[in-house]
C-alpha positions, 0 to 999 in steps of 0.5 A: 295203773301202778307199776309192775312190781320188780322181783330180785328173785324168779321162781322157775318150773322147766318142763319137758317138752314132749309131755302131754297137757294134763302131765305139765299141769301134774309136774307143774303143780307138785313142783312149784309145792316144793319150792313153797315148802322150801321157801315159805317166805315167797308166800304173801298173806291170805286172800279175803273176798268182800264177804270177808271169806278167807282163801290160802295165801300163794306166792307172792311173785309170778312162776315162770314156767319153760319148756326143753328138751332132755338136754336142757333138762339135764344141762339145768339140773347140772348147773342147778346143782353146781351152784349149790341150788335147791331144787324139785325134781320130777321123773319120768317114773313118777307118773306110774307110782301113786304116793310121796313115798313111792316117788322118793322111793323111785327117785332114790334109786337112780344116780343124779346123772341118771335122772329121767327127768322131766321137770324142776323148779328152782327159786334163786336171783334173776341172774342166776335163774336166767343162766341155769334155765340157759336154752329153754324158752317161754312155755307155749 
């Protein structure tokens, strides 16, 4: 058996703990495609079975995903955003709007502070990832 292998980087999702199942897996999902976007190094290379049939690459690395309360989401997001980090946003109001445009739209029109934020995702250093996410813990 090898080694696990030992990323200097984590990519993270903290997710709202009073969201029900089928609303984690939505938040999760439109997160995490934020960060590929923004960090198109973090996906390997395509999959290929024996039949030599070709799949789309995924992220070369685990994702993380937590869980918190309104506090820990807002104490990551401010921490995330006062050391300069990119990161996905996903609010409340996004469940009721039903395309990209409409979910910027809905998050234009509120302040940073005012978020009603249900999840985020960041990629950084280890280090760096552990104290943002300070308070939250391992997804059940």
């Amino acid at each position: 058996m090898t080694e696990p292998i030992r990323f200097p980087t984590k990519i993270a999702v903290l997710l709202s703990d009073d969201l029900a199942t089928w609303q984690r897996l939505n938040v999760t999902a439109f997160l995490v495609s934020g960060i590929a976007h923004a960090e198109a190094e973090l996906l390997g290379e395509e999959y290929r079975d024996a039949d030599d049939t070709r799949y789309l690459p995924m992220f070369r690395q685990p994702v993380l995903v937590l869980v918190g309360d309104r506090s820990t989401l807002a104490g990551a997001h401010s921490r995330a955003l006062g050391r300069g980090l990119r990161i996905s946003v996903f609010t409340r109001e996004l469940f009721a709007t039903g395309n990209d445009r409409d979910n910027r739209a809905a998050v234009r029109a509120v302040g940073r502070d005012k978020l009603d934020l249900v999840g985020l995702a960041l990629h950084a250093p280890r280090n760096v990832v552990d104290k943002v996410l300070k308070g939250a813990r391992m997804h059940p």
